[in-house]
PDB file with SEQRES, HELIX, SHEET and CRYST1 records, atoms N, CA, C and O in Angstrom:
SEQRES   1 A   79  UNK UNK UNK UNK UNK UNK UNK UNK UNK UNK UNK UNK UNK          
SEQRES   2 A   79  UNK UNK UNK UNK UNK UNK UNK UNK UNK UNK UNK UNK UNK          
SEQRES   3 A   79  UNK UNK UNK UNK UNK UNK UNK UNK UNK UNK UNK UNK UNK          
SEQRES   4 A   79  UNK UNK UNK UNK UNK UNK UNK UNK UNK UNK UNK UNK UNK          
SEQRES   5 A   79  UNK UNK UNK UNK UNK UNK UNK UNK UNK UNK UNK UNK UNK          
SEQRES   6 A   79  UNK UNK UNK UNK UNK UNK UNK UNK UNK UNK UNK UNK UNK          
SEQRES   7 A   79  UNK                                                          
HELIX    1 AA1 UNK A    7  UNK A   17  1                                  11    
HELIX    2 AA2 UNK A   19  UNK A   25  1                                   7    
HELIX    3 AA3 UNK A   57  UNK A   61  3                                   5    
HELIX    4 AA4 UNK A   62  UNK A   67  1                                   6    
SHEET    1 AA1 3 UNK A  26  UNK A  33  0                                        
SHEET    2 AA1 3 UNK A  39  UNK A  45 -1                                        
SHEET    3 AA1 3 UNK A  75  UNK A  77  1                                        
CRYST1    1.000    1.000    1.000  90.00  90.00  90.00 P 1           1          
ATOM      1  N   UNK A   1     120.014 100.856 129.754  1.00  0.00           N  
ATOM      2  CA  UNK A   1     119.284 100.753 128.505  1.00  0.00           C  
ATOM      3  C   UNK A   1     117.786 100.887 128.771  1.00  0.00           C  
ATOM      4  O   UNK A   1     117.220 100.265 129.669  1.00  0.00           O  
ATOM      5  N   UNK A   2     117.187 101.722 127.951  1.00  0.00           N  
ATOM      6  CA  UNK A   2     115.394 101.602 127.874  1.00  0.00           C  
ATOM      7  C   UNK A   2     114.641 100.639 127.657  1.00  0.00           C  
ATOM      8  O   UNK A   2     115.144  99.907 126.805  1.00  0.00           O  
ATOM      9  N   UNK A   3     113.485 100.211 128.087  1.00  0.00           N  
ATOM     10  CA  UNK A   3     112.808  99.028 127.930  1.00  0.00           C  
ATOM     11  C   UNK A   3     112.592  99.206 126.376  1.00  0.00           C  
ATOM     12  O   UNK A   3     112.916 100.194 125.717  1.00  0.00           O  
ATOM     13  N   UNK A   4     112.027  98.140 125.952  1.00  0.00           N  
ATOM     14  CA  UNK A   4     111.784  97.749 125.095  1.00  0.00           C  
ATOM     15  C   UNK A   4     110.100  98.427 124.720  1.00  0.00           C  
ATOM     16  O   UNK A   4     109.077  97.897 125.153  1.00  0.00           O  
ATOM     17  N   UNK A   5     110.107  99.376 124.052  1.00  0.00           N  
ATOM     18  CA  UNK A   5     108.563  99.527 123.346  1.00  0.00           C  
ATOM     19  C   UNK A   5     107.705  98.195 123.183  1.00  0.00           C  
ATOM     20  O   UNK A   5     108.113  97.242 122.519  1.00  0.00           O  
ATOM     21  N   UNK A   6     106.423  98.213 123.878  1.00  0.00           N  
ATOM     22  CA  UNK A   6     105.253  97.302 123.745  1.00  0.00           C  
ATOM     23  C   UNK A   6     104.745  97.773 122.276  1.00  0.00           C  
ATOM     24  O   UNK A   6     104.364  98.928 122.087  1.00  0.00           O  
ATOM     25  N   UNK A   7     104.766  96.892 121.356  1.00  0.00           N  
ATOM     26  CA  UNK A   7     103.844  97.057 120.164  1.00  0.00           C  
ATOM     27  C   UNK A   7     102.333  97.062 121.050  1.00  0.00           C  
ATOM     28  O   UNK A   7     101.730  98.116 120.846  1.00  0.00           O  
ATOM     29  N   UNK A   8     101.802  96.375 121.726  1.00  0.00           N  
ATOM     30  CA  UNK A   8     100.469  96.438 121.948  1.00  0.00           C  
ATOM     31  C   UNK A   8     100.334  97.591 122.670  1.00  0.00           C  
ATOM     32  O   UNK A   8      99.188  98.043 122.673  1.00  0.00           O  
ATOM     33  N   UNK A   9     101.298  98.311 123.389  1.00  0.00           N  
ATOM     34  CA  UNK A   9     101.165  99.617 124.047  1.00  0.00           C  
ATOM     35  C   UNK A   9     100.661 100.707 122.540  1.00  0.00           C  
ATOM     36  O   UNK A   9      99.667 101.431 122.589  1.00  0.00           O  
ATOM     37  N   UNK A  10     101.231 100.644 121.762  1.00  0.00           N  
ATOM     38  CA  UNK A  10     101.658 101.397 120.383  1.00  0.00           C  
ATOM     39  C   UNK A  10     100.023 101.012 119.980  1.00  0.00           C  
ATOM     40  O   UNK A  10      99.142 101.872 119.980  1.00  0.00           O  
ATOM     41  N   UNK A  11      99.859 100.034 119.750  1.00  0.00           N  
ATOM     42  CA  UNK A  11      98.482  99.668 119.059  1.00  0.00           C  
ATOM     43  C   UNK A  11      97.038 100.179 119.872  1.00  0.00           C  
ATOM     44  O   UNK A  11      95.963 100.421 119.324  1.00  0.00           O  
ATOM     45  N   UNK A  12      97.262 100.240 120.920  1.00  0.00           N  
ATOM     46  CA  UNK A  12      96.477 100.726 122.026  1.00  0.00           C  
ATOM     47  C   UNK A  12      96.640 102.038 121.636  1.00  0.00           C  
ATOM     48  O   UNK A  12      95.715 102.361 120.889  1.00  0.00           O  
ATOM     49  N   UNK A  13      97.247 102.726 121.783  1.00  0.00           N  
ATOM     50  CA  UNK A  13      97.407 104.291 121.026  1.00  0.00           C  
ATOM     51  C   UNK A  13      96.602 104.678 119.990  1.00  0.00           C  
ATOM     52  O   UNK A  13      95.647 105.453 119.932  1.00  0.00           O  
ATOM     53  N   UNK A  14      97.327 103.798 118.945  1.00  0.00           N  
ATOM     54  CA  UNK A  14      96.722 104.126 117.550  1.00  0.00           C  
ATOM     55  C   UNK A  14      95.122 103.870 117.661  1.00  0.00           C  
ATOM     56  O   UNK A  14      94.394 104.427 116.840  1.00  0.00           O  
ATOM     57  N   UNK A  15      94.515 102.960 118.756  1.00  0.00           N  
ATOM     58  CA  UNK A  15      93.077 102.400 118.390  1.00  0.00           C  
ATOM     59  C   UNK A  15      92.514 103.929 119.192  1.00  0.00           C  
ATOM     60  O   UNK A  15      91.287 103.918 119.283  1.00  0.00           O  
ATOM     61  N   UNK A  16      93.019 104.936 119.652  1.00  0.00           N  
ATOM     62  CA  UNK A  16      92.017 105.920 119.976  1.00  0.00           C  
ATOM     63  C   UNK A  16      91.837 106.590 119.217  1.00  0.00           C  
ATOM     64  O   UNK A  16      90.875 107.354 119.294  1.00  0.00           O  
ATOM     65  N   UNK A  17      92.771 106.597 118.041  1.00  0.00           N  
ATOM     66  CA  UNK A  17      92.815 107.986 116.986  1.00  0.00           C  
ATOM     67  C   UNK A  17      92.086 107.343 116.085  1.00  0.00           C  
ATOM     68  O   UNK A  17      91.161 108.016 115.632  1.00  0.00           O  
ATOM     69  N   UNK A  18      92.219 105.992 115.570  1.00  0.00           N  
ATOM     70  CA  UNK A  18      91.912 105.124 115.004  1.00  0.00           C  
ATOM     71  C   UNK A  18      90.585 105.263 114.089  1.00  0.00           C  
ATOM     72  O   UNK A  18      90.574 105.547 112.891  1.00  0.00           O  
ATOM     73  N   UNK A  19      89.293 104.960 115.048  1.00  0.00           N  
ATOM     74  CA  UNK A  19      87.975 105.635 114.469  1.00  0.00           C  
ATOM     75  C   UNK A  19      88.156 107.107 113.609  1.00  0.00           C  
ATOM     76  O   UNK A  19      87.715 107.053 112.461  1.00  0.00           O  
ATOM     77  N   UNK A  20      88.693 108.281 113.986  1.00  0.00           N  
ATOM     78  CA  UNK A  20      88.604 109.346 113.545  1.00  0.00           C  
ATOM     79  C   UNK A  20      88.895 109.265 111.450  1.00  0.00           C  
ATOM     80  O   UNK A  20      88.140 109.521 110.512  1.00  0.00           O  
ATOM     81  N   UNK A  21      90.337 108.786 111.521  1.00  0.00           N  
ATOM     82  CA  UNK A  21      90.721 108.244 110.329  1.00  0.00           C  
ATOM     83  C   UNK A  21      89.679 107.059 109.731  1.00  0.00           C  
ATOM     84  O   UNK A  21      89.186 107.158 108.607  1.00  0.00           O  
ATOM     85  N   UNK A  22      89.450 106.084 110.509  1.00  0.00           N  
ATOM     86  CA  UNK A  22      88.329 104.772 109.494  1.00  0.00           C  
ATOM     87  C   UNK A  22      87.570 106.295 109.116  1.00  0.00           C  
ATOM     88  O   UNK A  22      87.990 106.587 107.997  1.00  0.00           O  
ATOM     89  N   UNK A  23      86.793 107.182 109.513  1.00  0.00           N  
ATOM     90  CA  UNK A  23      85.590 107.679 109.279  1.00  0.00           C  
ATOM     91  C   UNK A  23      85.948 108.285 108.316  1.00  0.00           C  
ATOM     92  O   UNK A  23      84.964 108.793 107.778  1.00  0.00           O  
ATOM     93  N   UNK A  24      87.159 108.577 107.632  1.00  0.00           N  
ATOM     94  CA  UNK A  24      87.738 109.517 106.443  1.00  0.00           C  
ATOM     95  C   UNK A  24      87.863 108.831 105.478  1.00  0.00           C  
ATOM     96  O   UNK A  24      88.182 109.365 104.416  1.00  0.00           O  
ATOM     97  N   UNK A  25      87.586 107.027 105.579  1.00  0.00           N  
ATOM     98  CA  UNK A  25      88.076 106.336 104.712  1.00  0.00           C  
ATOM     99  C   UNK A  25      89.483 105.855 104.802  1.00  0.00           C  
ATOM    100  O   UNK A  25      89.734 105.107 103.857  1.00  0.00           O  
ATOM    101  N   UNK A  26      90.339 106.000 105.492  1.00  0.00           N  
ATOM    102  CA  UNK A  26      91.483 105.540 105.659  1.00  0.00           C  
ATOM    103  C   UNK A  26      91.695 104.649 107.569  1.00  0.00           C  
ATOM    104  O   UNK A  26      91.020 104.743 108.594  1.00  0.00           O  
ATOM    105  N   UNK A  27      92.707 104.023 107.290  1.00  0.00           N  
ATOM    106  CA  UNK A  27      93.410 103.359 108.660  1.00  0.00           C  
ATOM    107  C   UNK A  27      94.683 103.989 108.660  1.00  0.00           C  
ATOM    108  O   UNK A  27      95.231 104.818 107.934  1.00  0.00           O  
ATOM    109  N   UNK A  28      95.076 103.199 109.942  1.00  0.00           N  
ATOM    110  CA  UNK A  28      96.596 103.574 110.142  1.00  0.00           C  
ATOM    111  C   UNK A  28      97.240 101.814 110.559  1.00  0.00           C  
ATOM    112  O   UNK A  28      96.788 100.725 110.912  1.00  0.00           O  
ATOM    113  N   UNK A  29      98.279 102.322 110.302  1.00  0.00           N  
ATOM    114  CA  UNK A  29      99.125 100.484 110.606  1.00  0.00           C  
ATOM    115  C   UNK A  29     100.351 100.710 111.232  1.00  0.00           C  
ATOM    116  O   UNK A  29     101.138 101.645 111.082  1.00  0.00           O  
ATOM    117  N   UNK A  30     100.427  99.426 112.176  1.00  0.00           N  
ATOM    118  CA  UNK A  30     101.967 100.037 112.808  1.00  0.00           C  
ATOM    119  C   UNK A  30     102.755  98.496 112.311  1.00  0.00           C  
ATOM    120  O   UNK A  30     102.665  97.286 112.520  1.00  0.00           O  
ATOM    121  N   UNK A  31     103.647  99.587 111.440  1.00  0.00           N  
ATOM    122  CA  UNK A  31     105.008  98.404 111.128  1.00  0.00           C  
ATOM    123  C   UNK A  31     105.627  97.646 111.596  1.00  0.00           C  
ATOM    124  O   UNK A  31     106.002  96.575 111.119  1.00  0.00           O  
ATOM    125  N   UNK A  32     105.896  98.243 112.950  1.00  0.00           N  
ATOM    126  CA  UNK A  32     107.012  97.586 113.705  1.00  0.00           C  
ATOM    127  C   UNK A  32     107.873  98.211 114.620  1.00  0.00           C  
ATOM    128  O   UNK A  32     107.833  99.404 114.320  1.00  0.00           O  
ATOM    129  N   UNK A  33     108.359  98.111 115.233  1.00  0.00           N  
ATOM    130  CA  UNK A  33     109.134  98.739 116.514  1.00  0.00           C  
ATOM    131  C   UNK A  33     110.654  98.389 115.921  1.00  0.00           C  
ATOM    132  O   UNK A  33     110.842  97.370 115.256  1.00  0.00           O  
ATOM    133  N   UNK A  34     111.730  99.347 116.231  1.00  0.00           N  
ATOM    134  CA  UNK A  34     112.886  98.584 115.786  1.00  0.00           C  
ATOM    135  C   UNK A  34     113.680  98.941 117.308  1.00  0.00           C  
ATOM    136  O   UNK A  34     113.179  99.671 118.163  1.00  0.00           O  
ATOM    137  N   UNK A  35     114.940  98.300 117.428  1.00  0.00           N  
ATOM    138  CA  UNK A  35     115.556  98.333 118.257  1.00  0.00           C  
ATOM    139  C   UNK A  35     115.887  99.420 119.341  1.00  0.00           C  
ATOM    140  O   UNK A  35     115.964  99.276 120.561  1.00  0.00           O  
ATOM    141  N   UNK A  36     116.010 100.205 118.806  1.00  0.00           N  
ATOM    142  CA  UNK A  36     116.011 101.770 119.171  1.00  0.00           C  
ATOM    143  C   UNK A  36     114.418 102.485 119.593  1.00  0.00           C  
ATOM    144  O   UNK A  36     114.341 103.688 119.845  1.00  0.00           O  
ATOM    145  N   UNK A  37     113.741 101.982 119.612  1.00  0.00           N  
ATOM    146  CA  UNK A  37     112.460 102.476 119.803  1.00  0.00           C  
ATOM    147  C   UNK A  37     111.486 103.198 119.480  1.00  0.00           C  
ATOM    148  O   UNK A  37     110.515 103.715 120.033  1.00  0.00           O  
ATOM    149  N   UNK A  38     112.268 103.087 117.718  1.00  0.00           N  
ATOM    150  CA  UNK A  38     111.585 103.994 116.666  1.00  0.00           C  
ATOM    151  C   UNK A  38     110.100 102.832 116.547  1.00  0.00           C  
ATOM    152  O   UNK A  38     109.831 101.632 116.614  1.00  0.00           O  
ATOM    153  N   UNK A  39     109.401 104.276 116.311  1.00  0.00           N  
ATOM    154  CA  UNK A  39     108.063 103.566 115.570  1.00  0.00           C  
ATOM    155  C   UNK A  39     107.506 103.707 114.354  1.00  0.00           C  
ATOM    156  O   UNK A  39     107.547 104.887 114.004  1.00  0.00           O  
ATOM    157  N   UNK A  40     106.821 102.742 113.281  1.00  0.00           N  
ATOM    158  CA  UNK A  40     106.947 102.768 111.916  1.00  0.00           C  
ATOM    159  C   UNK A  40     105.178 102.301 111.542  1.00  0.00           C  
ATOM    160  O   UNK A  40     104.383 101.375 111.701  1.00  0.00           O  
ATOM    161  N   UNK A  41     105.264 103.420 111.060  1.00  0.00           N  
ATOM    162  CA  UNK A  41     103.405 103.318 111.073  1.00  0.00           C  
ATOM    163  C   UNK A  41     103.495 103.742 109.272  1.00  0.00           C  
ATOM    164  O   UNK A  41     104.377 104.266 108.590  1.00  0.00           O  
ATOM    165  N   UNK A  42     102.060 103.194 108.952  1.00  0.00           N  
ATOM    166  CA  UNK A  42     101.798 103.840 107.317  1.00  0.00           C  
ATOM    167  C   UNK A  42     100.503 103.749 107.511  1.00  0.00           C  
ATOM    168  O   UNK A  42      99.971 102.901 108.228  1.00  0.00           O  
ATOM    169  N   UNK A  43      99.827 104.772 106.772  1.00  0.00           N  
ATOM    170  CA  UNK A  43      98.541 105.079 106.259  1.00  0.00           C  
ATOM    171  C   UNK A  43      98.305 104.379 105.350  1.00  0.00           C  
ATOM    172  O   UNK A  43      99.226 104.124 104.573  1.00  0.00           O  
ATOM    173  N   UNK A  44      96.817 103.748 105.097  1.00  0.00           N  
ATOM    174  CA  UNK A  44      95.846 103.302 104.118  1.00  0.00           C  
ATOM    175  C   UNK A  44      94.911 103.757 104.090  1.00  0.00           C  
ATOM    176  O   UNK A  44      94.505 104.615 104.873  1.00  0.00           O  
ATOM    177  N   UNK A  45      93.963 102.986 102.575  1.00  0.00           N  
ATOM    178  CA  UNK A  45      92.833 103.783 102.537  1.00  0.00           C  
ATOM    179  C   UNK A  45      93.151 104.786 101.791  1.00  0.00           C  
ATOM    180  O   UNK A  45      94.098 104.769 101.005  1.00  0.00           O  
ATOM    181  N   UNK A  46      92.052 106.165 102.055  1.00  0.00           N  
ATOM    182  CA  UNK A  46      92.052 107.312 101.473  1.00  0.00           C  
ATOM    183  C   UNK A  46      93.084 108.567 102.201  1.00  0.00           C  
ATOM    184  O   UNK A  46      93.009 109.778 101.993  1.00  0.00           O  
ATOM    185  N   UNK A  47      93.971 107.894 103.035  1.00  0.00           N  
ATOM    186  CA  UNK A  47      94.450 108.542 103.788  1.00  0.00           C  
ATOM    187  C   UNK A  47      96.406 108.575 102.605  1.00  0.00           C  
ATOM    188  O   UNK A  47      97.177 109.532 102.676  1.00  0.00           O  
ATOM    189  N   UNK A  48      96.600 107.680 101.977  1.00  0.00           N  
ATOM    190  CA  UNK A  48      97.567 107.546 101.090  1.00  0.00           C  
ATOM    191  C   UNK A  48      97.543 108.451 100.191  1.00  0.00           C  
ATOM    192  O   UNK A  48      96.651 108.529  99.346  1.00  0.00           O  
ATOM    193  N   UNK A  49      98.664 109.344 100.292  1.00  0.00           N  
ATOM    194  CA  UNK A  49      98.814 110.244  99.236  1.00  0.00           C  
ATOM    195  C   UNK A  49      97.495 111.600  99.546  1.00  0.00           C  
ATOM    196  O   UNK A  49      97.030 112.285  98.635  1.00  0.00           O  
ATOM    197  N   UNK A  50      97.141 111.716 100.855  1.00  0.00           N  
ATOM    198  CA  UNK A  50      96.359 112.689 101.056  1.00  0.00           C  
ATOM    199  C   UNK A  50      97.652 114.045 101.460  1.00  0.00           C  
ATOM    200  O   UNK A  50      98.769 114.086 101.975  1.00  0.00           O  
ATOM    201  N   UNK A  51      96.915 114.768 101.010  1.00  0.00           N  
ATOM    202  CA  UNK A  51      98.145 116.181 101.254  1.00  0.00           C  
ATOM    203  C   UNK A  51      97.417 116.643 102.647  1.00  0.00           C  
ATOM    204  O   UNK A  51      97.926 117.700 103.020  1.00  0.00           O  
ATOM    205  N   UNK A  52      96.651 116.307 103.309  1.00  0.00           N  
ATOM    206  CA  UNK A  52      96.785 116.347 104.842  1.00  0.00           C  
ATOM    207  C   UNK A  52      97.267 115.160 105.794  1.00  0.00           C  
ATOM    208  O   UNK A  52      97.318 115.371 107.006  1.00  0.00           O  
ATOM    209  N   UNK A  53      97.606 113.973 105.293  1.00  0.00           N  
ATOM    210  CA  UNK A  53      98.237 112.948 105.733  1.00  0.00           C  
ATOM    211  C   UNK A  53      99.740 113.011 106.378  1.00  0.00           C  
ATOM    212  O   UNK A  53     100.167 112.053 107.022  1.00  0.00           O  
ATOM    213  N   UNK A  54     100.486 114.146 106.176  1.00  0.00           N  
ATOM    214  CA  UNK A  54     101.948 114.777 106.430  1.00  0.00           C  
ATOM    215  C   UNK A  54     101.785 115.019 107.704  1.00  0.00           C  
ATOM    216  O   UNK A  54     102.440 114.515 108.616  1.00  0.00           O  
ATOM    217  N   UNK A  55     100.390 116.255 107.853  1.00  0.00           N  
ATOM    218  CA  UNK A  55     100.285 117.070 108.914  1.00  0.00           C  
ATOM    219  C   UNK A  55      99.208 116.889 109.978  1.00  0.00           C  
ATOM    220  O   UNK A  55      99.045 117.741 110.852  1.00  0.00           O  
ATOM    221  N   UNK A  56      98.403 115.675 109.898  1.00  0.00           N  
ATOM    222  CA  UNK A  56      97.969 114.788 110.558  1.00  0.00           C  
ATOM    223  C   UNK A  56      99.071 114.176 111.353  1.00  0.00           C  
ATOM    224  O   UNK A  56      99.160 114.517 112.533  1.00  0.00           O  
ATOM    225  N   UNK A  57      99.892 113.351 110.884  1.00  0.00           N  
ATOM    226  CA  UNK A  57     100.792 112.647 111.433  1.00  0.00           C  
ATOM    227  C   UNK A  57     101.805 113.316 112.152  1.00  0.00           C  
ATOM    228  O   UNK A  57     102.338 112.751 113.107  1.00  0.00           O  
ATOM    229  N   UNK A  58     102.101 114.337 111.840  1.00  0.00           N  
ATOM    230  CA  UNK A  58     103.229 114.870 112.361  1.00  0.00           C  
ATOM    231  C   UNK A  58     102.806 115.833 113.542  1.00  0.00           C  
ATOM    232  O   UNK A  58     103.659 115.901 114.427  1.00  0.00           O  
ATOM    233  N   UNK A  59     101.482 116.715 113.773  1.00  0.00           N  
ATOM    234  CA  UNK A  59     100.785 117.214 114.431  1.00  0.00           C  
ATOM    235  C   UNK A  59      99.927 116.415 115.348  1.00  0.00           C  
ATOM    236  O   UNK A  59      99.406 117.004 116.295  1.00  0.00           O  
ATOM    237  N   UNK A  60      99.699 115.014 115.158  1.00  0.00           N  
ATOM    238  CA  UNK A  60      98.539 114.404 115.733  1.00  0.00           C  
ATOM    239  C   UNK A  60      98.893 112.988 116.306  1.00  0.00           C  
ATOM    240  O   UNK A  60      98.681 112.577 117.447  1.00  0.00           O  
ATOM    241  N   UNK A  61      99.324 112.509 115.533  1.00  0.00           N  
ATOM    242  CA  UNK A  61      99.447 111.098 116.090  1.00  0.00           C  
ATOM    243  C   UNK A  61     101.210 110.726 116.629  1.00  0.00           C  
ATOM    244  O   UNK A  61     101.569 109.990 117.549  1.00  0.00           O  
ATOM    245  N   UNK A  62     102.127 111.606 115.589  1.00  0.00           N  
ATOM    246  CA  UNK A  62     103.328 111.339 116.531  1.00  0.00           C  
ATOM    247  C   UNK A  62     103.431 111.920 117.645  1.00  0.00           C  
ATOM    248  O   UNK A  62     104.189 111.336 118.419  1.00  0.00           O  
ATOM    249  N   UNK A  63     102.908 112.952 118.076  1.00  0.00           N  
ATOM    250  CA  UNK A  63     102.743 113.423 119.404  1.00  0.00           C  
ATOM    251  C   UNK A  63     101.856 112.704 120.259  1.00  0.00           C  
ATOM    252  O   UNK A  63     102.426 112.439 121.317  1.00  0.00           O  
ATOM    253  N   UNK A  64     100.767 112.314 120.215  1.00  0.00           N  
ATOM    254  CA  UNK A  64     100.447 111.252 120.709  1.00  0.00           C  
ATOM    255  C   UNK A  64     101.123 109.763 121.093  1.00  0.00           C  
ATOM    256  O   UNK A  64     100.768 109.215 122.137  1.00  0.00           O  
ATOM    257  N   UNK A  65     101.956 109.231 120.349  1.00  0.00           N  
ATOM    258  CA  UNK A  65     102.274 108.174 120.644  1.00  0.00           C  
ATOM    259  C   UNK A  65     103.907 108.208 121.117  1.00  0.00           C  
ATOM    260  O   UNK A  65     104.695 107.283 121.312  1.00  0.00           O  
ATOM    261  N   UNK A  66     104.090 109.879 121.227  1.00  0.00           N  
ATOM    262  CA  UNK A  66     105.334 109.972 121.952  1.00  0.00           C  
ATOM    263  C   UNK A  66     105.060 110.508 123.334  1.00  0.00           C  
ATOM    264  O   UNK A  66     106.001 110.613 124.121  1.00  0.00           O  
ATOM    265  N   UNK A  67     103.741 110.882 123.713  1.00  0.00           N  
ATOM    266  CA  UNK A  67     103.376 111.511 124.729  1.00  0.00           C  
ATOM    267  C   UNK A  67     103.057 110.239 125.610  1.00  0.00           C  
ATOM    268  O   UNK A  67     103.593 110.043 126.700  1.00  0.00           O  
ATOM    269  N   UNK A  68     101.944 109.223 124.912  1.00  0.00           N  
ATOM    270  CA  UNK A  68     101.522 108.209 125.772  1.00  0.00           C  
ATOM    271  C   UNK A  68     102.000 106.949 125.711  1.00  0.00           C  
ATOM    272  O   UNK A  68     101.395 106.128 126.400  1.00  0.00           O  
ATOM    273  N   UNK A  69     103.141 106.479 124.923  1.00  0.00           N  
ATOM    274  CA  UNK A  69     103.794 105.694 125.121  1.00  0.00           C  
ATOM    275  C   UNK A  69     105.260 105.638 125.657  1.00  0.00           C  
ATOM    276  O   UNK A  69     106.258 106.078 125.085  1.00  0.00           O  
ATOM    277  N   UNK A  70     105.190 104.961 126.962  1.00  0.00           N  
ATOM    278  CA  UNK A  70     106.938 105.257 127.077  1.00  0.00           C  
ATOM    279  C   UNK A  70     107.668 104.358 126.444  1.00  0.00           C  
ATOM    280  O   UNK A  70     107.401 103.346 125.796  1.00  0.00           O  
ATOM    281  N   UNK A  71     109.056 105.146 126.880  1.00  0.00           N  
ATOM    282  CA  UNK A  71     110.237 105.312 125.683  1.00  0.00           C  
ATOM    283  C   UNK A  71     110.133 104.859 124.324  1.00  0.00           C  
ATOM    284  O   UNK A  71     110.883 103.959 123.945  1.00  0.00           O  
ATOM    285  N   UNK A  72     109.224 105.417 123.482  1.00  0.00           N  
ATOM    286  CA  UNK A  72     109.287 105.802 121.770  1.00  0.00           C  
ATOM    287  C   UNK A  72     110.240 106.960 122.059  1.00  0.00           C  
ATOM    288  O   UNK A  72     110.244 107.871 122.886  1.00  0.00           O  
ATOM    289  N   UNK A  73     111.279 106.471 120.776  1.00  0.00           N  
ATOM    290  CA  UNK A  73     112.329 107.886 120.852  1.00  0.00           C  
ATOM    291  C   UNK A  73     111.710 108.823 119.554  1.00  0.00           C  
ATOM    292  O   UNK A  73     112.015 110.003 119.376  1.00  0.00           O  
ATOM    293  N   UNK A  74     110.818 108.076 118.730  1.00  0.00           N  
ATOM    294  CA  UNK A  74     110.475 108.997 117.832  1.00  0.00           C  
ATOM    295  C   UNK A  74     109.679 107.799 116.760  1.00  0.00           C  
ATOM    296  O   UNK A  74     109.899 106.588 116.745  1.00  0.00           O  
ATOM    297  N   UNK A  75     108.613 108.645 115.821  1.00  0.00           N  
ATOM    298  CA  UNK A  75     107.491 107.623 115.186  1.00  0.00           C  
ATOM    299  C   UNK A  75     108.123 107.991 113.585  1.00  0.00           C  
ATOM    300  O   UNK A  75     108.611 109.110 113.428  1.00  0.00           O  
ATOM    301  N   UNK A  76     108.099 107.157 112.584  1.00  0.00           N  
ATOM    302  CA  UNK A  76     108.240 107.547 111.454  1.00  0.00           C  
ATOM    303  C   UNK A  76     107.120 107.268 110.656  1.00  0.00           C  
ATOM    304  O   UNK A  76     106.401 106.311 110.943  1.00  0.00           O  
ATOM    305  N   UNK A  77     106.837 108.121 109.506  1.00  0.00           N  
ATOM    306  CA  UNK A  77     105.555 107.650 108.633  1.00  0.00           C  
ATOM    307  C   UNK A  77     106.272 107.023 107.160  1.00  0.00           C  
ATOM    308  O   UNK A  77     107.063 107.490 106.340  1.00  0.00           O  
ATOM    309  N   UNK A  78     105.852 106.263 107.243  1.00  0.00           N  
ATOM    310  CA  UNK A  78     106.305 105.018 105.713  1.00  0.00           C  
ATOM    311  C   UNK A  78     105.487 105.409 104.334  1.00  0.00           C  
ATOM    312  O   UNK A  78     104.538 106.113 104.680  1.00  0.00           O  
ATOM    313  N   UNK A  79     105.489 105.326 103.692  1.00  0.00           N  
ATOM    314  CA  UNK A  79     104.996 105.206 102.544  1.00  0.00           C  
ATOM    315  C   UNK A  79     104.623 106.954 102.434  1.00  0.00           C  
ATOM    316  O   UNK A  79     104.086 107.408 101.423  1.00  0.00           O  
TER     317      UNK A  79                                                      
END                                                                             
């Protein structure tokens, strides 16, 4: 079985991308880790309901936090 995903590994992640988004007016938040090693993040701010918020995430930060965190089997975006 795979270790267990560090939320603070995950949060450490998110705090590099982190600034880029505050500066747009929006954050990012991480939900929670679930058993399987999914990760569950949502946007706030001005970043909710942005029609580049899809392709940010899916281009930028889930690759990131599947690249530099080990075993995430995959990140989901909430809201």
């Amino acid at each position: 079985m795979d270790t267990v995903v560090d939320s603070k590994a995950v949060n450490d992640c998110l705090d590099k991308i982190r600034p880029y988004i505050q500066h747009d007016g929006g954050d990012i938040e991480l939900l929670g880790v679930d058993e399987f090693n999914v990760v569950y993040v949502s946007f706030k701010g001005a970043c909710q309901g942005c029609m580049m918020a899809s392709e940010d995430f899916s281009g930028g930060i889930k690759e990131l936090l599947l690249e530099e965190v080990p075993n995430v089997r995959d990140v989901v975006l909430v809201g």
